[in-house]
PDB file of N, H, CA, C and O in Angstrom:
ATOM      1  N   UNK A   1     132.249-114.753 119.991  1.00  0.00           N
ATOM      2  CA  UNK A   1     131.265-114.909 118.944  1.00  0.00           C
ATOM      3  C   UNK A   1     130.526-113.593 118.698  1.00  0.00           C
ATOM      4  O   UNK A   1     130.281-113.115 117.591  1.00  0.00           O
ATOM      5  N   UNK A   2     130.241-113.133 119.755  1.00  0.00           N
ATOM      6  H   UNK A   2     130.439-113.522 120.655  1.00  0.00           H
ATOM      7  CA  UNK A   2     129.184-111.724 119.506  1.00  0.00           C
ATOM      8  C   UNK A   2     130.056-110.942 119.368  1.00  0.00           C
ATOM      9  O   UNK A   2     129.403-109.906 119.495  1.00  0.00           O
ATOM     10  N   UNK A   3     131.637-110.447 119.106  1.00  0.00           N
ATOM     11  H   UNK A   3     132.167-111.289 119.003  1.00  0.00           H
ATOM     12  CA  UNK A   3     132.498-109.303 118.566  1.00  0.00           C
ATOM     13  C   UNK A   3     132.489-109.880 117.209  1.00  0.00           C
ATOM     14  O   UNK A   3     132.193-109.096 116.307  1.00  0.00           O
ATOM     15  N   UNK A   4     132.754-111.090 116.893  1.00  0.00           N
ATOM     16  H   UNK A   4     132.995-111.727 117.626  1.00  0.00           H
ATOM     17  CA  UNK A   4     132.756-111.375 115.317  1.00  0.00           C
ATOM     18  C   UNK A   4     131.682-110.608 114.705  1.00  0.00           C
ATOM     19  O   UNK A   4     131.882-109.773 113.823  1.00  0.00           O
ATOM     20  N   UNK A   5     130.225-110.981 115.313  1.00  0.00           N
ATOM     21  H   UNK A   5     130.062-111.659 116.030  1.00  0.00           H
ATOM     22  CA  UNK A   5     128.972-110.418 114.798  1.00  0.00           C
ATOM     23  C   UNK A   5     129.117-109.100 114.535  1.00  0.00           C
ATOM     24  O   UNK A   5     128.602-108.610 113.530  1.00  0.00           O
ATOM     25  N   UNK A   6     129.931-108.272 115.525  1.00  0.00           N
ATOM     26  H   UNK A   6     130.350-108.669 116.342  1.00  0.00           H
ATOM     27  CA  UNK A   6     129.593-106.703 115.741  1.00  0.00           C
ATOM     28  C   UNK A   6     130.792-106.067 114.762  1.00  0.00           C
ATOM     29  O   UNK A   6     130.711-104.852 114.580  1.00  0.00           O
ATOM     30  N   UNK A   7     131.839-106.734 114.148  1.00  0.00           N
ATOM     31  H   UNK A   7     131.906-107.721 114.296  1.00  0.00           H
ATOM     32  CA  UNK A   7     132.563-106.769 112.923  1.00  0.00           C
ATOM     33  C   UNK A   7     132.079-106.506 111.771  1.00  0.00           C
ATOM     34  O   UNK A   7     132.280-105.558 111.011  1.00  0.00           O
ATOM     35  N   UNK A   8     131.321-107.554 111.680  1.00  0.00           N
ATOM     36  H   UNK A   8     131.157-108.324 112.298  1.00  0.00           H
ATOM     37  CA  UNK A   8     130.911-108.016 110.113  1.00  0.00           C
ATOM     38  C   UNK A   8     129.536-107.023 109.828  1.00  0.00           C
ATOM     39  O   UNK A   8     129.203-106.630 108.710  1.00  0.00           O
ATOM     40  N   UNK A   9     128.858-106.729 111.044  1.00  0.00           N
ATOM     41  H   UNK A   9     129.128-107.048 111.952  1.00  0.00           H
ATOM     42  CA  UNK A   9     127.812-105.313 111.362  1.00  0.00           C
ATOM     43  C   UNK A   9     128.310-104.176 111.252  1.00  0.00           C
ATOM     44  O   UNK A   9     127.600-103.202 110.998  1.00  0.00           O
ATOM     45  N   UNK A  10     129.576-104.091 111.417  1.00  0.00           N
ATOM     46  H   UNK A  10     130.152-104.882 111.624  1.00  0.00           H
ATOM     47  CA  UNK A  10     130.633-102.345 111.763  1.00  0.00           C
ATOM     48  C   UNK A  10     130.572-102.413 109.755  1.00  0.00           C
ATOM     49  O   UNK A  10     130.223-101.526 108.976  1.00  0.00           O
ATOM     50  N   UNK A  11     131.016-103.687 109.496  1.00  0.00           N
ATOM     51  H   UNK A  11     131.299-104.408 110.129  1.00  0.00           H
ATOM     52  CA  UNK A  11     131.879-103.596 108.213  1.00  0.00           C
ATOM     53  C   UNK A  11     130.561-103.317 106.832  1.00  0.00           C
ATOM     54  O   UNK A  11     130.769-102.546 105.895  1.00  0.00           O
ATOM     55  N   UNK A  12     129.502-103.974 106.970  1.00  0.00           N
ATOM     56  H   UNK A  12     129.333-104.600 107.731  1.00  0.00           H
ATOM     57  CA  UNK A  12     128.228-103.314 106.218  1.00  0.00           C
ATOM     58  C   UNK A  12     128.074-102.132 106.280  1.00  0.00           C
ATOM     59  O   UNK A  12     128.074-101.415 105.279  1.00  0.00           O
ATOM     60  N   UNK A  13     127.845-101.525 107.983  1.00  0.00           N
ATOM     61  H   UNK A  13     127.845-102.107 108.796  1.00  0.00           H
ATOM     62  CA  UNK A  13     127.158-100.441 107.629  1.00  0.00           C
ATOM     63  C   UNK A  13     128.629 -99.479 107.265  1.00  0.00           C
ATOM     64  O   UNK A  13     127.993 -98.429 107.344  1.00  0.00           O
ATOM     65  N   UNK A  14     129.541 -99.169 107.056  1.00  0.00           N
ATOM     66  H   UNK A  14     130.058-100.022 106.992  1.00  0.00           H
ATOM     67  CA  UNK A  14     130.694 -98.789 105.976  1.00  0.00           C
ATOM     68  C   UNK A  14     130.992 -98.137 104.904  1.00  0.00           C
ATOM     69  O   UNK A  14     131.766 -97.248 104.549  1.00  0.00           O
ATOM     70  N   UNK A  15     130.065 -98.900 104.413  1.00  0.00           N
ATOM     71  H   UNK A  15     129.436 -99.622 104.701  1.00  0.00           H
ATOM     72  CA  UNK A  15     129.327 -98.711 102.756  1.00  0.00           C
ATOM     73  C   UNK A  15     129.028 -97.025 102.713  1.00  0.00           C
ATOM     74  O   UNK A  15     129.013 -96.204 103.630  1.00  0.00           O
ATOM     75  N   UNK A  16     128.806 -96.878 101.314  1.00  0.00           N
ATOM     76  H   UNK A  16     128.818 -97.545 100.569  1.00  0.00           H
ATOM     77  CA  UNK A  16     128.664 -95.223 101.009  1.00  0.00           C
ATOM     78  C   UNK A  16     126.457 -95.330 101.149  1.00  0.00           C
ATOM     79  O   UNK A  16     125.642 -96.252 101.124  1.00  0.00           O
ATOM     80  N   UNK A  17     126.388 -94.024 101.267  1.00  0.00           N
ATOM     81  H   UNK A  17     127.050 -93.274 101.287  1.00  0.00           H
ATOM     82  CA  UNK A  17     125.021 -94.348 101.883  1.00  0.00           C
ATOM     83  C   UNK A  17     124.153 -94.634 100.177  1.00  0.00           C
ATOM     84  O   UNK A  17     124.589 -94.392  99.052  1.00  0.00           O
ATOM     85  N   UNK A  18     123.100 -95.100 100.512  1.00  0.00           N
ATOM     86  H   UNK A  18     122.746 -95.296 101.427  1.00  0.00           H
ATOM     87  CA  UNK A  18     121.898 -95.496  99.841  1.00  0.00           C
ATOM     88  C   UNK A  18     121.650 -94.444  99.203  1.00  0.00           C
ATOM     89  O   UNK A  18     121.907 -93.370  99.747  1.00  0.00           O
ATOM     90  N   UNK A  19     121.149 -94.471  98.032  1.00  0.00           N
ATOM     91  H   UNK A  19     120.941 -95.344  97.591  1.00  0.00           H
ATOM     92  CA  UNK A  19     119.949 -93.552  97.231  1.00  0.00           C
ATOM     93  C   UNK A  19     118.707 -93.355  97.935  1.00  0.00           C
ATOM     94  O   UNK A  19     118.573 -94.364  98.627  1.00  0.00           O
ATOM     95  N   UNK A  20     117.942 -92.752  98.081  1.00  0.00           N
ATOM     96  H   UNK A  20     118.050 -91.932  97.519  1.00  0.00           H
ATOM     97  CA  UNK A  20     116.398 -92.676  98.957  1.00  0.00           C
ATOM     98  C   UNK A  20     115.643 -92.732  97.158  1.00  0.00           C
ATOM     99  O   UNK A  20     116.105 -92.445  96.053  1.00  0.00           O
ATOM    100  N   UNK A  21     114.941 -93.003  97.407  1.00  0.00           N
ATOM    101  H   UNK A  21     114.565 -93.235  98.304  1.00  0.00           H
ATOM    102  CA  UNK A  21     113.010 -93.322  96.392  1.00  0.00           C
ATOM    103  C   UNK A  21     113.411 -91.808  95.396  1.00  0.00           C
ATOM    104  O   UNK A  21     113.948 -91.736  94.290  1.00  0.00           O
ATOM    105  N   UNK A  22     112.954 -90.830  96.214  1.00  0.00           N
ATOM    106  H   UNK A  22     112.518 -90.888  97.112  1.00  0.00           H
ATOM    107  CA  UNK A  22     113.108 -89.438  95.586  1.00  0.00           C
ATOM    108  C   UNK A  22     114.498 -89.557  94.666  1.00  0.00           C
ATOM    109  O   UNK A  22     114.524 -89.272  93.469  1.00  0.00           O
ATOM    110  N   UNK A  23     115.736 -90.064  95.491  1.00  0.00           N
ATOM    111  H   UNK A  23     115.715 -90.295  96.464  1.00  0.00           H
ATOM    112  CA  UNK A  23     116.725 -89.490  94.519  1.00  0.00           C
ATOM    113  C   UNK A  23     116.884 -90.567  93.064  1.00  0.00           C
ATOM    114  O   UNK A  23     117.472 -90.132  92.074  1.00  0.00           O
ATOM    115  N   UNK A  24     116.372 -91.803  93.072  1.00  0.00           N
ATOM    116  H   UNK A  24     115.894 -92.157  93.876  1.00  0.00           H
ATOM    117  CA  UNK A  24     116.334 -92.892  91.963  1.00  0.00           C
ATOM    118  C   UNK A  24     115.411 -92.151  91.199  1.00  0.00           C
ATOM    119  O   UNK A  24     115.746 -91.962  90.030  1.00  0.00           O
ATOM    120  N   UNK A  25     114.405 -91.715  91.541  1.00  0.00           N
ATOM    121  H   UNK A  25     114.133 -91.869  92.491  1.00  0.00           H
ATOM    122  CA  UNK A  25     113.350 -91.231  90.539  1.00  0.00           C
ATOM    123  C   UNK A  25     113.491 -90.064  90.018  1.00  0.00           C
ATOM    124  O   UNK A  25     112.843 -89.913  88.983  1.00  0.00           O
ATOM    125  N   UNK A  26     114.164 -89.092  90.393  1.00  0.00           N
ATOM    126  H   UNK A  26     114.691 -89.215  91.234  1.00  0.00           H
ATOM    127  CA  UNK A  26     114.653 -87.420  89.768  1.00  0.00           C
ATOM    128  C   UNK A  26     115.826 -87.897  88.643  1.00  0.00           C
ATOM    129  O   UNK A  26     116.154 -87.324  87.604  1.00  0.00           O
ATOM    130  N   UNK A  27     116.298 -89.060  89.186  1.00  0.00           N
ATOM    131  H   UNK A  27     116.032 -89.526  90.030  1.00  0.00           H
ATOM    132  CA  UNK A  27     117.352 -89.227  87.895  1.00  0.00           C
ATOM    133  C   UNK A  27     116.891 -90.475  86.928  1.00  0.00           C
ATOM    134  O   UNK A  27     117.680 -90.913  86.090  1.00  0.00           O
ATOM    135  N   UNK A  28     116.180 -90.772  87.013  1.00  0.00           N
ATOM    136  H   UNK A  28     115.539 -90.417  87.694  1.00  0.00           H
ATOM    137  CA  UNK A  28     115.008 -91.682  86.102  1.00  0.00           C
ATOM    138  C   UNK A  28     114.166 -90.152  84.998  1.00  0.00           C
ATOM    139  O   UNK A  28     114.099 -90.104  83.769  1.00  0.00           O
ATOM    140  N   UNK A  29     113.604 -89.011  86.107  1.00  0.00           N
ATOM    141  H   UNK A  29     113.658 -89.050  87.105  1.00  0.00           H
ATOM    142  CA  UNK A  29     113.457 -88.298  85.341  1.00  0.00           C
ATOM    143  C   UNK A  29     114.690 -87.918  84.155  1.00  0.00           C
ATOM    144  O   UNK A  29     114.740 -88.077  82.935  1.00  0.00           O
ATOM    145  N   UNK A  30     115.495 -87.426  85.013  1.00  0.00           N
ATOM    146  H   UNK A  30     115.454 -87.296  86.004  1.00  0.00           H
ATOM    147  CA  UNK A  30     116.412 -86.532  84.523  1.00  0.00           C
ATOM    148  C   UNK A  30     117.041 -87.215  82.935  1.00  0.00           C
ATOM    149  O   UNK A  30     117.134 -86.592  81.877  1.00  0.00           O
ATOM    150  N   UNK A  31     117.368 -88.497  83.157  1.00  0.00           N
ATOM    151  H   UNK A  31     117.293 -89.003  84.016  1.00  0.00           H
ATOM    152  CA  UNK A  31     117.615 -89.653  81.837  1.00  0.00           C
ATOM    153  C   UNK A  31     116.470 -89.293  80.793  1.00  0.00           C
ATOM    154  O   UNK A  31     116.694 -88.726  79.724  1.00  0.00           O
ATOM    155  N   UNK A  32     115.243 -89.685  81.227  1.00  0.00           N
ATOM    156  H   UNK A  32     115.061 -90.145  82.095  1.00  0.00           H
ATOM    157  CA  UNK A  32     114.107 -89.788  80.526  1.00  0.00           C
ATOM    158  C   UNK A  32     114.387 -88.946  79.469  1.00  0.00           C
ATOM    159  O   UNK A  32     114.614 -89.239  78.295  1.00  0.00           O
ATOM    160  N   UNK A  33     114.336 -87.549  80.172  1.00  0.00           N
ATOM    161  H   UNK A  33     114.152 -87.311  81.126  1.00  0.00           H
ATOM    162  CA  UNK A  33     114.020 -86.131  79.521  1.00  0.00           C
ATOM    163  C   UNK A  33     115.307 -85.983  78.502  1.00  0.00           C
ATOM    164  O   UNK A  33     115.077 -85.534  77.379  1.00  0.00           O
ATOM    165  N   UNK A  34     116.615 -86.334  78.847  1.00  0.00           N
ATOM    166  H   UNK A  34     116.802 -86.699  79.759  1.00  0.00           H
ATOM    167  CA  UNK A  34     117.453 -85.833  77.586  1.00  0.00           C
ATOM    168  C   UNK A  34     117.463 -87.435  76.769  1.00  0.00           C
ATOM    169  O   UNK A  34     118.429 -87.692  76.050  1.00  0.00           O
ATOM    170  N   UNK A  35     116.465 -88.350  76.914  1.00  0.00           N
ATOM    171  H   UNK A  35     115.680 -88.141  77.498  1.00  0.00           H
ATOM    172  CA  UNK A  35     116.355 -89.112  75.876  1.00  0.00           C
ATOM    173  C   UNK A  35     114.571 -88.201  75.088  1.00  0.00           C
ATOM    174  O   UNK A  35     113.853 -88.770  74.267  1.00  0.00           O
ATOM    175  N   UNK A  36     114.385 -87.235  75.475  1.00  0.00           N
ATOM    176  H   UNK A  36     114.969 -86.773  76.143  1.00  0.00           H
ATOM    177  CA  UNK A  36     113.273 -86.917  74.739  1.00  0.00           C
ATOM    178  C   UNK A  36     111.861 -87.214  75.166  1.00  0.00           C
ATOM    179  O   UNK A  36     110.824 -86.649  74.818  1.00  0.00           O
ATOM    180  N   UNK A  37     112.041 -88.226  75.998  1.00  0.00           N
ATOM    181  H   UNK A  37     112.883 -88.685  76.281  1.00  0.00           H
ATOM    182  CA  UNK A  37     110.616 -88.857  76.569  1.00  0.00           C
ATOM    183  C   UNK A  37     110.106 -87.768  78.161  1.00  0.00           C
ATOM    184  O   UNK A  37     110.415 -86.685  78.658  1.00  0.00           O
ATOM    185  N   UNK A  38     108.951 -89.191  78.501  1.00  0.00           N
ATOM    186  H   UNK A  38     108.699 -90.070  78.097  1.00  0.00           H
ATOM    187  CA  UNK A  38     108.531 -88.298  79.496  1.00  0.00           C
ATOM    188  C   UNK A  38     108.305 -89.973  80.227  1.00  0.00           C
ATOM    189  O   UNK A  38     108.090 -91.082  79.739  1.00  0.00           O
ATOM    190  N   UNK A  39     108.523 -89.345  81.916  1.00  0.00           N
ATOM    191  H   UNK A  39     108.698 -88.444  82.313  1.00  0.00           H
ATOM    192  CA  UNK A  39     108.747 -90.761  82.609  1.00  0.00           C
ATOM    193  C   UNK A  39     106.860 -91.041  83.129  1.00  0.00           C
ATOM    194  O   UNK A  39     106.391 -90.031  83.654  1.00  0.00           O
ATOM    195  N   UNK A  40     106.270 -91.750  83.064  1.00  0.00           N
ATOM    196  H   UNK A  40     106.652 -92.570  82.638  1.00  0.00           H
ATOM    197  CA  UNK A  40     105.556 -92.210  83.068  1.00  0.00           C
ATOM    198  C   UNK A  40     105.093 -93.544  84.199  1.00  0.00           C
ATOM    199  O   UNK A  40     106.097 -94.254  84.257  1.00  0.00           O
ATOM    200  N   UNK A  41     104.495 -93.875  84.689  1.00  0.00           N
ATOM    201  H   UNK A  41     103.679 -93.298  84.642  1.00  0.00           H
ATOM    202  CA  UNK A  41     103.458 -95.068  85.766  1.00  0.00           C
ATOM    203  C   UNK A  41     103.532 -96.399  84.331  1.00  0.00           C
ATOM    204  O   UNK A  41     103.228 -96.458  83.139  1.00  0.00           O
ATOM    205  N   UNK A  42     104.074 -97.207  85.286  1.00  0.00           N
ATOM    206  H   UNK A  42     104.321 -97.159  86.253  1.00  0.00           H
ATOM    207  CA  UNK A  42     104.073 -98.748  84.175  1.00  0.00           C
ATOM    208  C   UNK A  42     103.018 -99.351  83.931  1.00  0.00           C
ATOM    209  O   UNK A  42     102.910-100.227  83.073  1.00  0.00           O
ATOM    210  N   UNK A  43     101.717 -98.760  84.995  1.00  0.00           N
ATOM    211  H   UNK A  43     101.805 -98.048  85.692  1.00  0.00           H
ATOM    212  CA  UNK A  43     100.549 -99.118  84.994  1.00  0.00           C
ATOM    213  C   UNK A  43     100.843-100.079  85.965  1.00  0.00           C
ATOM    214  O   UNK A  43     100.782 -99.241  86.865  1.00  0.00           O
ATOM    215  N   UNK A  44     101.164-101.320  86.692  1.00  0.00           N
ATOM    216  H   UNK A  44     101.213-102.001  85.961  1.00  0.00           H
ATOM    217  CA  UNK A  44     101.378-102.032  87.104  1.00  0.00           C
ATOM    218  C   UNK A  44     101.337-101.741  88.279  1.00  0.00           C
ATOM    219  O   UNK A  44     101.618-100.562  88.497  1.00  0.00           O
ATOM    220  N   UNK A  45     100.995-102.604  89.515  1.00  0.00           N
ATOM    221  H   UNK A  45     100.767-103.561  89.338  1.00  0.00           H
ATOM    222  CA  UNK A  45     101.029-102.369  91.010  1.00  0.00           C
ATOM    223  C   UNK A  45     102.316-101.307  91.345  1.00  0.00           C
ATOM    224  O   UNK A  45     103.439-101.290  90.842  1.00  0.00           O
ATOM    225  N   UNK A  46     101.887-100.673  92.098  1.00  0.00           N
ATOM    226  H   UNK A  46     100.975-100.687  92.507  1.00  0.00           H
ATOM    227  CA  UNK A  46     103.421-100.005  92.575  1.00  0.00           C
ATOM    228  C   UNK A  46     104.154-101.147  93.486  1.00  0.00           C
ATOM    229  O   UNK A  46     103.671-102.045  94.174  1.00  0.00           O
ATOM    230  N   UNK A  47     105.681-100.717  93.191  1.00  0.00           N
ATOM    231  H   UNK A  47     106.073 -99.987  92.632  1.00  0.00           H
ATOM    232  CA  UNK A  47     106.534-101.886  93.886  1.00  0.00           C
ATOM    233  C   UNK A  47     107.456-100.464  95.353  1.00  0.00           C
ATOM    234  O   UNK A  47     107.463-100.571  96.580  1.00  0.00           O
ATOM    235  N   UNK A  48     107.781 -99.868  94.887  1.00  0.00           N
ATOM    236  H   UNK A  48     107.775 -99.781  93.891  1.00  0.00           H
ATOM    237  CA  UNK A  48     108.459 -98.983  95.511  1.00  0.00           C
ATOM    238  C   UNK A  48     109.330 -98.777  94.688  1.00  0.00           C
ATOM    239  O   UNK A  48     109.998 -97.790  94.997  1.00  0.00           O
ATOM    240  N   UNK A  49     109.607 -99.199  93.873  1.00  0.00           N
ATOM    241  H   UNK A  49     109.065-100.001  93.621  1.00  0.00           H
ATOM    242  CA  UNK A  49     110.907 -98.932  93.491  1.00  0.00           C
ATOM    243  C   UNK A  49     110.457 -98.515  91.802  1.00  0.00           C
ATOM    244  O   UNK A  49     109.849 -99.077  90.891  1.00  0.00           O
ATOM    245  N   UNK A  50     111.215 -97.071  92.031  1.00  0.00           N
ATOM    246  H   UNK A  50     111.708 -96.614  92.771  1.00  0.00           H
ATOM    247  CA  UNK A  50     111.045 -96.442  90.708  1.00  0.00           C
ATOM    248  C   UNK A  50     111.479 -97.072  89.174  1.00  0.00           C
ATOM    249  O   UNK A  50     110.966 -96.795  88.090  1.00  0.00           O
ATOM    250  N   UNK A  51     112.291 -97.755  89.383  1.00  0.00           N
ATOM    251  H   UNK A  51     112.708 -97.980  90.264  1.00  0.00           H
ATOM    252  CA  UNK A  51     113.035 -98.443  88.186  1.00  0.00           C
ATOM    253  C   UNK A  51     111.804 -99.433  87.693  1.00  0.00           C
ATOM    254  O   UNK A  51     111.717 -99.845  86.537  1.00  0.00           O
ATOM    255  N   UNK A  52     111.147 -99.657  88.430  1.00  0.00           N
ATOM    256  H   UNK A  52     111.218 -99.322  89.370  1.00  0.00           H
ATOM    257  CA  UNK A  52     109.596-100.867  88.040  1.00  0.00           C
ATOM    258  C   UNK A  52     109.139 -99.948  87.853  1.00  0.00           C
ATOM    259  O   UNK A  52     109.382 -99.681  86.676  1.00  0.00           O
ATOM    260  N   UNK A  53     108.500 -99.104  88.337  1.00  0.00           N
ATOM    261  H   UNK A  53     108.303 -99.321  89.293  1.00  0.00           H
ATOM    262  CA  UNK A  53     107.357 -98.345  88.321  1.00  0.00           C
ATOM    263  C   UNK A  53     107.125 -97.581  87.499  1.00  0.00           C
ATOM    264  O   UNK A  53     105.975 -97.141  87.506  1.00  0.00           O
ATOM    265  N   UNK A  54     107.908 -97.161  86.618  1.00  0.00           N
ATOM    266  H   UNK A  54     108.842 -97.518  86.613  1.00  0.00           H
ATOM    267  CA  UNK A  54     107.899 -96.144  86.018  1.00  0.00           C
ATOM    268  C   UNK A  54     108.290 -96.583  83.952  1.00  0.00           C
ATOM    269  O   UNK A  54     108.893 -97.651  83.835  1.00  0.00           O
ATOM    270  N   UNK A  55     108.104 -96.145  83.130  1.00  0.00           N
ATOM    271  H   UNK A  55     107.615 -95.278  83.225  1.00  0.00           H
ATOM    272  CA  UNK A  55     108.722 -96.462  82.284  1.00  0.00           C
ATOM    273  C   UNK A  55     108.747 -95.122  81.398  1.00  0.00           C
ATOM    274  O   UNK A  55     107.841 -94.292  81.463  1.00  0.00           O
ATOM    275  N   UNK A  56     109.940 -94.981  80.513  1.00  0.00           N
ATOM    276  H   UNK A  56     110.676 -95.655  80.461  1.00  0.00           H
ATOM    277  CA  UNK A  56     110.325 -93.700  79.680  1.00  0.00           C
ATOM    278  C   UNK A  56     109.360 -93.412  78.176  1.00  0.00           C
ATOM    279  O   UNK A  56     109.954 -93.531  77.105  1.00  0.00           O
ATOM    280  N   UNK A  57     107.827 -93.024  78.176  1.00  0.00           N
ATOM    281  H   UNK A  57     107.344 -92.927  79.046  1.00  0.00           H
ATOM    282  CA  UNK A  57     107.501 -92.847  77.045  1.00  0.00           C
ATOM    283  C   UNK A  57     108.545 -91.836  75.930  1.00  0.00           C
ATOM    284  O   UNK A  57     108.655 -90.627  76.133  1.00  0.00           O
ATOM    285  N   UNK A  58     108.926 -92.208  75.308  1.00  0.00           N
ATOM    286  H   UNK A  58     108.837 -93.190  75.144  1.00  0.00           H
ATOM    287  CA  UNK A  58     109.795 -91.063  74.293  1.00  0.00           C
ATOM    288  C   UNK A  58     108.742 -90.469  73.304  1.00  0.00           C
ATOM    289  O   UNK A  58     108.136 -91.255  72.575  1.00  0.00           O
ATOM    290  N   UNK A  59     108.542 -89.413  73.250  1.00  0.00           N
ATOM    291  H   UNK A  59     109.034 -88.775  73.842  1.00  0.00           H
ATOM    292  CA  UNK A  59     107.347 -88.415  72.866  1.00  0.00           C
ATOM    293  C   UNK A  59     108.305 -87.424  71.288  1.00  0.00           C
ATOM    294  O   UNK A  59     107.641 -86.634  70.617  1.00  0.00           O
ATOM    295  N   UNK A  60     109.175 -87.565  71.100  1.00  0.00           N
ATOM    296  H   UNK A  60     109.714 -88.207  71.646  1.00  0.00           H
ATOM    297  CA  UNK A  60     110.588 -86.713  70.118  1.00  0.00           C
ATOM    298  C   UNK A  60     110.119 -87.620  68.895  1.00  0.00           C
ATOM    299  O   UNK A  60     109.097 -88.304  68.845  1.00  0.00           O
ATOM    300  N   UNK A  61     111.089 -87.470  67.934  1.00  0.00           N
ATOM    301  H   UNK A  61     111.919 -86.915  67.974  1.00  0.00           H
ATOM    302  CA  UNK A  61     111.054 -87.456  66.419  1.00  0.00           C
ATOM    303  C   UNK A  61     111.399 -88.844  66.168  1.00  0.00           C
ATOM    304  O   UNK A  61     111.492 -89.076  64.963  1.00  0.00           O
ATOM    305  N   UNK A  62     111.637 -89.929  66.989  1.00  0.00           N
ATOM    306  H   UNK A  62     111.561 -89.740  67.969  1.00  0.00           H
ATOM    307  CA  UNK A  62     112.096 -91.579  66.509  1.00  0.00           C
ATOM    308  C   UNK A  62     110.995 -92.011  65.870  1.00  0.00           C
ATOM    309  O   UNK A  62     109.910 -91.994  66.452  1.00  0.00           O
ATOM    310  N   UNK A  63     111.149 -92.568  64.266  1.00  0.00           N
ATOM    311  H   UNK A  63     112.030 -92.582  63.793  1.00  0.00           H
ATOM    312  CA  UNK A  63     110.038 -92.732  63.564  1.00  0.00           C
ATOM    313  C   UNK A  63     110.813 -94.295  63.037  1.00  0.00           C
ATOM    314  O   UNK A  63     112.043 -94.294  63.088  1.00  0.00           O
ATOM    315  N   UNK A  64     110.207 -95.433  62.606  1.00  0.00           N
ATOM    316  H   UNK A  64     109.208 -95.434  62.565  1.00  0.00           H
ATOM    317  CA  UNK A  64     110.520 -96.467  61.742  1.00  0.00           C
ATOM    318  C   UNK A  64     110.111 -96.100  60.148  1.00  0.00           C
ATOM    319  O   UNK A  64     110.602 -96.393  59.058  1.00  0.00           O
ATOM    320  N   UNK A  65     108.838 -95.226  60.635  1.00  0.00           N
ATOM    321  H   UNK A  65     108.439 -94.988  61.521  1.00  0.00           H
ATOM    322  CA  UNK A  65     108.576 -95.292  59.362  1.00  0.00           C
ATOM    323  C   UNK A  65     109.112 -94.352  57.954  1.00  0.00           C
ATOM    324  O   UNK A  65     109.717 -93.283  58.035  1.00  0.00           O
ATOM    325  N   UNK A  66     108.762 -94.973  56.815  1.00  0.00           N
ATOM    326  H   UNK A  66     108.270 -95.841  56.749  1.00  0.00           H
ATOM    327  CA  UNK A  66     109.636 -94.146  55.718  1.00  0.00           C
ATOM    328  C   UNK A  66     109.157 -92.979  55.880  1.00  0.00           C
ATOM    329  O   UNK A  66     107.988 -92.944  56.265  1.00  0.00           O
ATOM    330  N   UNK A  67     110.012 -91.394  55.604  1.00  0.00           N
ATOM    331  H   UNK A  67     110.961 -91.423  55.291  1.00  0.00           H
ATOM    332  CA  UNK A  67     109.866 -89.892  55.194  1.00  0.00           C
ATOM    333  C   UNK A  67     109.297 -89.500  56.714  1.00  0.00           C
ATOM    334  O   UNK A  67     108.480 -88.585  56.822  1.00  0.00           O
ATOM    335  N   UNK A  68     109.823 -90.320  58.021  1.00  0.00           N
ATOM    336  H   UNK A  68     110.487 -91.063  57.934  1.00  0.00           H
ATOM    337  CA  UNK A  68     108.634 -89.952  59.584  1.00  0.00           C
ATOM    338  C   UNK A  68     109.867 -89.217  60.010  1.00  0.00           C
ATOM    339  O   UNK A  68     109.889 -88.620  61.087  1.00  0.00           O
TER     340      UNK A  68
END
């Protein structure tokens, strides 16, 4: 029973490694910026995780309005 366990434990950790905080959020920047924006605090509690936390103000030329 406890080699099954130490299997299915070998076979997770396997996997290609994790992103860390820093590297989700430099490429949250990095997106942001060649969409024109600037990455920004959601205002909202921090969660840890940059993908919440953060949202892409776009600050560039996207207008609805007529002659914008």
């Amino acid at each position: 029973m406890l080699s099954a366990a130490a299997v299915t434990l070998s076979a997770c950790a396997g996997g290609p490694p994790l992103e860390t905080t820093a590297e989700r959020l430099s490429a949250l920047e990095q997106s942001c910026r060649e969409r024109g924006g600037v990455l920004v605090s959601s205002g909202a509690p921090p969660t840890g995780r940059p993908e919440v936390d953060n949202v892409c103000r776009i600050t560039g030329g996207a207008s609805r309005l007529p002659g914008g």
